[in-house]
N, C-alpha and C positions, 0 to 999 in steps of 0.2 A: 323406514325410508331407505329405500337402497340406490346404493352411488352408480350415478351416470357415467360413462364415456370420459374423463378429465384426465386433470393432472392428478398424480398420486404421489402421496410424498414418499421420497425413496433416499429421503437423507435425515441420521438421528441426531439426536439430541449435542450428544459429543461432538460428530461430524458437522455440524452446524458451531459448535465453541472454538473446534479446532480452522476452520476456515474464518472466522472474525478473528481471531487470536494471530492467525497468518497476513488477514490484509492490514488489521492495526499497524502490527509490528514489523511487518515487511522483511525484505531483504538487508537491509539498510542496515539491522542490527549486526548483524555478520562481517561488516565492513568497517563502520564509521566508529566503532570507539576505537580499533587502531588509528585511526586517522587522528582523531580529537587527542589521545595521549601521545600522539607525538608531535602536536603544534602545541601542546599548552607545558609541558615540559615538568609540572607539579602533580602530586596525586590529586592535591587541596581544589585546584581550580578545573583539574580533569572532573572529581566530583560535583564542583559546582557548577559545571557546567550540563553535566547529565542533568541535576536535579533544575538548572532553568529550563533546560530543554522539557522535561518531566512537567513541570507547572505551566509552561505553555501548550504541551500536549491536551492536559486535564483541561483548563481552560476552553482548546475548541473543540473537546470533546463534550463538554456541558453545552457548549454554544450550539452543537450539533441536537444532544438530546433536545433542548427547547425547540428546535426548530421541528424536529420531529413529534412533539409534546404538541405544537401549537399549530401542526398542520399533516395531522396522519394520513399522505398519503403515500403511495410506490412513484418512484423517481428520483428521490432523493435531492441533491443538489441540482438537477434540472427543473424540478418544480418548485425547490426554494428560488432559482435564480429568475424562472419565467414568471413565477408568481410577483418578484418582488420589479423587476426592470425591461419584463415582456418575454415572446417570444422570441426572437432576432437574437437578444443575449443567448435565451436558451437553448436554442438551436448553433449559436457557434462554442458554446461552451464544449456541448454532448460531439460536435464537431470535433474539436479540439482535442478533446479528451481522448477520442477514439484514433484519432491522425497523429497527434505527438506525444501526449500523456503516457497513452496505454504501451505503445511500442518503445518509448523512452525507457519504460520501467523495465519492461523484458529486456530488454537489452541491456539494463542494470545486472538483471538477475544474472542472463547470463555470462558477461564478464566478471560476476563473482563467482560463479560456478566457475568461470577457465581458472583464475587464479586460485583457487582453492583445489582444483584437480593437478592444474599445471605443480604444484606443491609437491599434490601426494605420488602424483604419477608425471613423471620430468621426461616425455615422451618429445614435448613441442612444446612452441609459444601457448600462452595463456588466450590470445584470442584466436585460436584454432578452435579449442577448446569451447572456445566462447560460440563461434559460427556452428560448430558441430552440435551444440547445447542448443540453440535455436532451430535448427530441421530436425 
C-alpha cells in the first residue's frame, strides 16, 4: 500500500522526549528555585517544599494520564472540559488560553531570558532584552 498526499512525520523519537520534557518543565525551572530559597530561608523547608511541589505535580499528572486513558482523543483539555460542562466552557477556555495563557508565558520566558543575558552581557536593562527576545 503506498502513502497518499498527508502529513509525514518529520520529528523523532528524542525530538518528540525533548519537547514534552520542555513543556513539562518549563521555564519556570530557571527561575523559581532562586525565588523559593530566598523566602524560606532553611535548606530543610526549601526541600520540602520542592518535594510538595513534586507530589502535587505527580498527582495532576496521573489525573491527566486517566483522563487521557479514559477518553482517547486529540484536544486535550478542551475535550476534557467540553466533554465534561459543554461547549461555551470549551470554547472560552481554548479562548483564554490562546489571549492570556499562551502570551503570559512568552512573556515569562522572555523576561528570563533578559535577566539571564542582562547578567552575562550588562549592555542594558533586563527588559530590553526581554522586548528584543520577543521580535
Amino acid at each position: 500500500m503506498e502513502k497518499g498526499p498527508g502529513p509525514q512525520q518529520t520529528i523523532s523519537v528524542t525530538d518528540a522526549i525533548a519537547l514534552i520534557v520542555g513543556v513539562v518543565i518549563g521555564i519556570g525551572i530557571f527561575k523559581t528555585p532562586s525565588m523559593i530559597a530566598a523566602n524560606t530561608g532553611r535548606n530543610d523547608v526549601f526541600l520540602l517544599a520542592w518535594l510538595a511541589g513534586g507530589v502535587i505535580s505527580v498527582i495532576g499528572a496521573l489525573c491527566y494520564a486517566e483522563l487521557a486513558a479514559a477518553y482517547p482523543h486529540t484536544g486535550g483539555d478542551y475535550h476534557y472540559l467540553t466533554r465534561a460542562f459543554g461547549r461555551k466552557v470549551g470554547f472560552l477556555f481554548v479562548w483564554s488560553r490562546m489571549t492570556v495563557i499562551q502570551p503570559g508565558s512568552i512573556a515569562m520566558l522572555a523576561f528570563v531570558f533578559g535577566d539571564y543575558l542582562s547578567t552575562i552581557l550588562p549592555l542594558g536593562p533586563s527588559f530590553l532584552y526581554a522586548a528584543l527576545s520577543v521580535v
